[in-house]
C-alpha positions as CSV (number, residue, x, y, z in Angstrom):
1,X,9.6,11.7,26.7
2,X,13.7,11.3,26.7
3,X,15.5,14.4,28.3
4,X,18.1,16.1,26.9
5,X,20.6,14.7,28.0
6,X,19.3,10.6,27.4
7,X,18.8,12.0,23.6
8,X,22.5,12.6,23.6
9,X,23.1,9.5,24.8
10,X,21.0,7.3,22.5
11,X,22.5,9.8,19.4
12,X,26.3,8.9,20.7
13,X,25.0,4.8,20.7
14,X,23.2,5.3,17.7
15,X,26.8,7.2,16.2
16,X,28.7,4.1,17.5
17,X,26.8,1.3,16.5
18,X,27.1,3.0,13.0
19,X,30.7,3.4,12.8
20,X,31.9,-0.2,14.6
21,X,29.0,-2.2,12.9
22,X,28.6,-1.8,9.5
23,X,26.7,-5.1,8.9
24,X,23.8,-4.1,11.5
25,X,23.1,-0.5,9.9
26,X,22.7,-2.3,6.7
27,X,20.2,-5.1,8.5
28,X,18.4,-2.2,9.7
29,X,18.2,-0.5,6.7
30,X,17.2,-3.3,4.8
31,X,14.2,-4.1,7.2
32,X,13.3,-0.5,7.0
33,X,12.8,-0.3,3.2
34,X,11.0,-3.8,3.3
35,X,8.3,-2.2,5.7
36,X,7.6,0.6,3.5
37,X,5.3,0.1,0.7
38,X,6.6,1.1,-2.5
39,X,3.8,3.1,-3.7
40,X,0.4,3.8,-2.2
41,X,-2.2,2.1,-4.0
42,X,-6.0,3.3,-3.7
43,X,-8.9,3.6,-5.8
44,X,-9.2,7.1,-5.6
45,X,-5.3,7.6,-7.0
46,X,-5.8,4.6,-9.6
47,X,-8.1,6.7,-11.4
48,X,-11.7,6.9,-13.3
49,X,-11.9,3.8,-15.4
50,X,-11.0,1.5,-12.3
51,X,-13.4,3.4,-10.3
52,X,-16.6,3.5,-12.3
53,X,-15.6,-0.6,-13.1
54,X,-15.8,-1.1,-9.4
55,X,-19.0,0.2,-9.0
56,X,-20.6,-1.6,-12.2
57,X,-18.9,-4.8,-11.0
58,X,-20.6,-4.5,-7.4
59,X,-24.0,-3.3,-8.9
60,X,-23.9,-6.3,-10.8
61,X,-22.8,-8.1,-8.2
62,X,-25.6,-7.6,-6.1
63,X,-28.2,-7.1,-9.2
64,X,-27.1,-11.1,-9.8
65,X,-27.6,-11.8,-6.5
66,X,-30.8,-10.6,-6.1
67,X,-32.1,-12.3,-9.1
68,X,-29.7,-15.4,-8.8
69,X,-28.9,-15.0,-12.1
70,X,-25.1,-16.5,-12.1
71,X,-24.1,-15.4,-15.5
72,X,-24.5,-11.3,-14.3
73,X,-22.4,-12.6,-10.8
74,X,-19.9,-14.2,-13.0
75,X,-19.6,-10.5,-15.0
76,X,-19.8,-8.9,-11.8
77,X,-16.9,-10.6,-10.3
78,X,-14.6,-10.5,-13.4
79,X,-15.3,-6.7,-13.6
80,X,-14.3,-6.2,-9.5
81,X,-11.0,-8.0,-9.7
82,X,-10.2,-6.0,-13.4
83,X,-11.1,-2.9,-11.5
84,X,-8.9,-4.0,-8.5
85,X,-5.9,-5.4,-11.2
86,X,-6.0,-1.9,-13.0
87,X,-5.8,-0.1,-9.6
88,X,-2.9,-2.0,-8.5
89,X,-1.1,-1.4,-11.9
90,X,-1.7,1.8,-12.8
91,X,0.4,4.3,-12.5
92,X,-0.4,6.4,-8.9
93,X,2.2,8.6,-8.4
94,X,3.8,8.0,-5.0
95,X,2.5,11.0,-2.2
96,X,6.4,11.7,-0.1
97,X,6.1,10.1,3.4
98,X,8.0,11.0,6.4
99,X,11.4,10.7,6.4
C-alpha cells in the first residue's frame, strides 16, 4: 500500500513522463491494447448451435473410441473443431472490462 503522499508522487512522474515523452505513452499504450483481448470468446456466449455441436462431436468422439470405429472419430473431430470455429466467429458481444 503507497501513502498519500508516494501516490502524489508517482501521479506527478506519471504527469511528466506524459508531457516530455510523447513516444513512451504511446509504447505503453500500444502494449496495453495488445494485452487485452478483443472480445471474450466462450462457449457459453457463442451460443446454442456451437454448444450442442460440441457435445455431439465429443459423444462421438468417445462413442468411436470405444468401438474403434474411425469413421465416427473422424465425424467426431470435424464436428469439435466446427463447434470451436463457430464459437470463435460468432458474434459474442464484448462484456465492458475494467478501465
Amino acid at each position: 500500500m503507497l501513502s498519500d503522499r508516494e501516490r502524489g508522487v508517482l501521479v506527478r512522474i506519471e504527469q511528466d513522463l506524459s508531457m516530455n515523452d510523447p513516444d513512451l505513452v504511446r509504447l505503453f499504450q500500444t502494449l496495453s491494447h495488445a494485452r487485452t483481448p478483443r472480445r471474450p470468446v466462450t462457449m457459453r456466449a457463442a451460443g446454442v448451435v456451437p454448444c450442442a455441436l460440441l457435445i455431439i462431436g465429443l459423444v462421438l468422439l468417445l462413442l468411436g473410441g470405444a468401438s474403434t470405429m474411425i469413421p465416427i472419430v473422424g465425424i467426431g473431430i470435424v464436428l469439435t473443431l466446427l463447434a470451436l470455429a463457430l464459437a470463435y466467429s460468432s458474434g459474442a458481444e464484448r462484456r465492458p472490462g475494467p478501465a
